[in-house]
N, C-alpha and C positions, 0 to 999 in steps of 0.2 A: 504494500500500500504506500503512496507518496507522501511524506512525509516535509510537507514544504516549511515546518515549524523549524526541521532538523537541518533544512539548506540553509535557514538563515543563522542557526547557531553555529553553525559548521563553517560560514562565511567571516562570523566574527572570533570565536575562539575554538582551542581544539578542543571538542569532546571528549571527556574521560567517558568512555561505556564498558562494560561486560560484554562476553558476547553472547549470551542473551538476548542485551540490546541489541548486540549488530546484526543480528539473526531476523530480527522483526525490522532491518532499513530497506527501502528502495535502492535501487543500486548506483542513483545518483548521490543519495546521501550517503553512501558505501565509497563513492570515488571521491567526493568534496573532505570526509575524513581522513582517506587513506592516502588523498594529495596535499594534505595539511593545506586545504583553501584558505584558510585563517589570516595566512601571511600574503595572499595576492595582492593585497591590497595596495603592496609595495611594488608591485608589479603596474601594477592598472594608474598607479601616480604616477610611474614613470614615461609609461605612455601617452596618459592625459597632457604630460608636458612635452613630450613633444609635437603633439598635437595642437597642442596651446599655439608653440614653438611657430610650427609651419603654419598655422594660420595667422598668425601676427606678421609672415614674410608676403601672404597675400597668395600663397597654391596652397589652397586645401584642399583635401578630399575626402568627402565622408566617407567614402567606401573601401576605400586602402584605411582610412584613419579605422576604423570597425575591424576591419579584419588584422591588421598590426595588433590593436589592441587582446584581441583573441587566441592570436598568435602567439605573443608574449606570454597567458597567461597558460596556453597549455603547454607552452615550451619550458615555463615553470614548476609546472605541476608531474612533468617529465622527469625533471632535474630530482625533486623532492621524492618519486615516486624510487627512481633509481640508485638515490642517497640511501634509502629501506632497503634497499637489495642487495648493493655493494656490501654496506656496515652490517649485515643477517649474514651476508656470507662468510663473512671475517670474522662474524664471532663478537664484533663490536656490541650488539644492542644484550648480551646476556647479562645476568647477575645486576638487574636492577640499574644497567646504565641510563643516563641522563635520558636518552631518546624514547625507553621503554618507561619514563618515570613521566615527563609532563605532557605525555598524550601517549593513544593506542597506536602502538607499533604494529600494523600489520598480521607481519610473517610470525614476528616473535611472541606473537600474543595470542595465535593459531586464528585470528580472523580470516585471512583468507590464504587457500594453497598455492605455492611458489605457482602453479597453473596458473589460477586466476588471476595472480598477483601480474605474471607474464603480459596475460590479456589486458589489463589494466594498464602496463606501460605500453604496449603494442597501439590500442586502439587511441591513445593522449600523446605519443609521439608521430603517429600517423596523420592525428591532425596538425599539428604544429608545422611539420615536414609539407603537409599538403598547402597549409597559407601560405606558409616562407617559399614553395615555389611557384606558387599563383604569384603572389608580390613579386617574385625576381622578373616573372613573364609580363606585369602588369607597367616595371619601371627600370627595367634593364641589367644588366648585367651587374651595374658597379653594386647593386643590393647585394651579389652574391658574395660580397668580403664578408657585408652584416651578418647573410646566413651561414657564411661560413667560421666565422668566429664563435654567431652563438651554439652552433651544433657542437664546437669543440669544447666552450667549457661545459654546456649541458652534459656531456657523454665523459670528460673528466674533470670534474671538480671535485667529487668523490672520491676518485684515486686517477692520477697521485698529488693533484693539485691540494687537496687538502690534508693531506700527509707530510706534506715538505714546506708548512707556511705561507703558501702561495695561492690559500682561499681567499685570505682578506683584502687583497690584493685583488684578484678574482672579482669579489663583488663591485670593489671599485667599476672597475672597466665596466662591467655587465651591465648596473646598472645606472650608469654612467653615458658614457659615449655609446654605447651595443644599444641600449634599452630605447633612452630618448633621443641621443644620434641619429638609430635604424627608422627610429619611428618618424623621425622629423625627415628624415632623410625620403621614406617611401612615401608618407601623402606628398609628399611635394612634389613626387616624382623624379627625384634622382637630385635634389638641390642639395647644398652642404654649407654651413655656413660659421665660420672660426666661433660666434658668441654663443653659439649652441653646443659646444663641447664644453665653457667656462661655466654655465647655466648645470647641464649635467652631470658634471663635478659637485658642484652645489647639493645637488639633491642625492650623488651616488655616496657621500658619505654617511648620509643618514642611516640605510640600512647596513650599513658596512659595520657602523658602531653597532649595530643592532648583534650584529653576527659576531664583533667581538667581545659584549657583553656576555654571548651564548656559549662561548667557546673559553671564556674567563670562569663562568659560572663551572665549568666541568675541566679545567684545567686538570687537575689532580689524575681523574679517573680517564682522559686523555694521554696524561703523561705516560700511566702504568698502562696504556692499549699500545702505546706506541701510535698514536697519532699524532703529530708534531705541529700542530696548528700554531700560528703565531705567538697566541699568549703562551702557550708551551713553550717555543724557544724566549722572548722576551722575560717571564714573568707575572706574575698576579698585579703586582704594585704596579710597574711599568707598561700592563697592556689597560688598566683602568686609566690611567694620565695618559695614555695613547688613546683612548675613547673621550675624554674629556678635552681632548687635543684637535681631536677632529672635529668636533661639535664647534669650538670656537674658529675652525678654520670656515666652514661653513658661513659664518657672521664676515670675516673678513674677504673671502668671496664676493659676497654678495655687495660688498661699502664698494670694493673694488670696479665691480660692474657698474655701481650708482655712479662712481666718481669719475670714471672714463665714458660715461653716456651714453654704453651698451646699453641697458635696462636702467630706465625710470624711476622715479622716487617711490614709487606703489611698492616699490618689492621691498622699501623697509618696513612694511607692516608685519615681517619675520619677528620684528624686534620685540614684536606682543607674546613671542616664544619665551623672551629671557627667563620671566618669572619659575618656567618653567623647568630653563636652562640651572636655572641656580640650584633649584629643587633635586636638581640630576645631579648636577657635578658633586654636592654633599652625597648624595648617596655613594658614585663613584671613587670620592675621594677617602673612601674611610676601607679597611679591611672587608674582603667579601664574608658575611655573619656563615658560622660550620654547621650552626642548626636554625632552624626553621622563625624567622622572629616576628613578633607577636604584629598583627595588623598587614600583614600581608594579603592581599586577595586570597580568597579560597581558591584549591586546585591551582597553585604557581608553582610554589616549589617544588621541584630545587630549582626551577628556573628565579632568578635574583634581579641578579645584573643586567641581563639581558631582556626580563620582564620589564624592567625602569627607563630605559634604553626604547624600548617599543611605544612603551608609551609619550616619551618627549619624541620618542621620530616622529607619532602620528600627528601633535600638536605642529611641530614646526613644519614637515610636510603640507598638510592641511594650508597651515599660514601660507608658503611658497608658493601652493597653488593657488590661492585666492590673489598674492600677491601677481601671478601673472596672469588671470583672467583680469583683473584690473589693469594691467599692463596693456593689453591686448586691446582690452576696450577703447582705452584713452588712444591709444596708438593708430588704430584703424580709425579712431572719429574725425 
């Protein structure tokens, strides 16, 4: 039976269920779980702005702009789907590791068999594979660096990219210049344009902190798998002030683009983030807590750092896109 209560909790955060409960979902609510939809959101703002992006240069197009947007999100949902499969194979998600602890793991949780599990990247990589060649057919050849870049970190960012420190790094680019670059790049129909990589930037550290909060939050049980994620080789202390580093680089970005006349004064309305920012950095700047501390959201931990992190990205996010639909408007009037 459809369960359209469960697309939209599944949209906003991951469901913890039994699989009892998974036994009674529709099989879209089955895929929105098991592709951790929760986190697209970072996906779908990345695209919005380059959408923003291209119609502020004056070539939009709704219909590349729709299907980029779709593309991205199941080229996502791939990544996330095959991150379960790689880490199940390796033996990563057993004995209560972080991935089996702030939401249902799949394979490891016996929701569904490596079979179906298979089906489920087959039919979500099939589509993504099928936009990204419609778009190269719809705006030429030069698209195919974009599809060719993101096929390759989708298909290795789980191994070895994120084994050797070179996830965080990863997310930059992806979603960064890949994400709102590709996007801005196809509705336009093949345009490119230098202040749409500096804009990018902007927005791809957000989830990058996001991803080093996640990876700080489990450093320890990382270190003893032998996964070497950044905060693994830097440190606990050093990848928190590497997160609180990035977030202020973000604010300097953006004075940057005000003051050279790339982007408009609309795009300080970021600054309505600060409050927020403050609120973040005290958390980051203090030792990550070993147990559980009191006032936490229910169902977060052990996710910590990375939980706090989510949530100033989606405020100052939010802000940046408001900040450039205001942009856009003033600019075209």
């Amino acid at each position: 039976m459809i369960n359209t209560a469960m697309w939209a909790k599944a949209l906003r955060v991951i469901p913890r269920i039994t699989k009892k409960e998974w036994d009674t979902l529709d099989v879209i609510s089955r895929w929105l779980i098991a592709s951790r939809a929760a986190v697209f959101i970072m996906t779908a703002l990345a695209a919005g702005i380059g959408g923003l992006l291209a119609y502020r240069s004056g070539n939009f197009n709704w219909i590349l702009f729709v299907l980029s947007l779709f593309g991205l999100v199941f080229a996502h949902a791939s990544n996330n789907l095959l991150n379960d499969l790689v880490d199940y194979n390796k033996g990563i998600d057993k004995d209560n590791y972080y991935r089996a602890m702030y939401g249902p793991q799949p394979l490891e949780h016996g929701l569904l068999s490596k079979q179906v599990f298979y089906r489920y990247i087959f039919f979500t990589l099939s589509l993504a594979t099928l936009i990204g060649v419609y778009l190269i057919w719809q705006t030429g050849w030069s698209s195919m660096w974009f599809f060719g870049a993101g096929l390759f970190f989708l298909l290795f960012y789980t191994w070895p990219l994120k084994y050797i420190g070179l996830g965080e790094p990863s997310v930059i680019f992806v979603w960064g210049p890949l994400m709102i670059g590709g996007t801005y790049h196809v509705v336009t129909g093949g345009d490119w344009n230098s202040y749409v990589l500096m804009i990018s930037l902007v927005y791809a550290l957000g989830p990058t902190t996001v991803l080093f909060g996640k990876h700080t939050d489990k450093l320890p049980e990382d270190k003893k798998k032998g996964v070497h994620t950044l905060p693994v080789i830097l440190g606990e202390k050093a990848s928190r002030y590497t997160t609180i580093g990035l977030w202020v680089a973000q604010y300097i970005l953006i004075g940057a683009l005000v003051i050279t006349g790339l982007m408009g004064s609309a795009m300080l309305v970021v600054l309505l983030a600060l409050p927020k920012l403050i609120w973040a950095i005290k958390i980051f700047a203090k030792p990550r807590p070993t147990e559980e501390p009191e006032g936490l959201e229910k169902n977060t931990w052990p996710l910590y750092l990375s939980a706090h992190a989510f949530v100033y990205n989606r405020r100052f996010g939010m802000l940046f896109l408001l900040g450039l639909i205001a942009e856009v408007i003033i600019y075209t009037l």
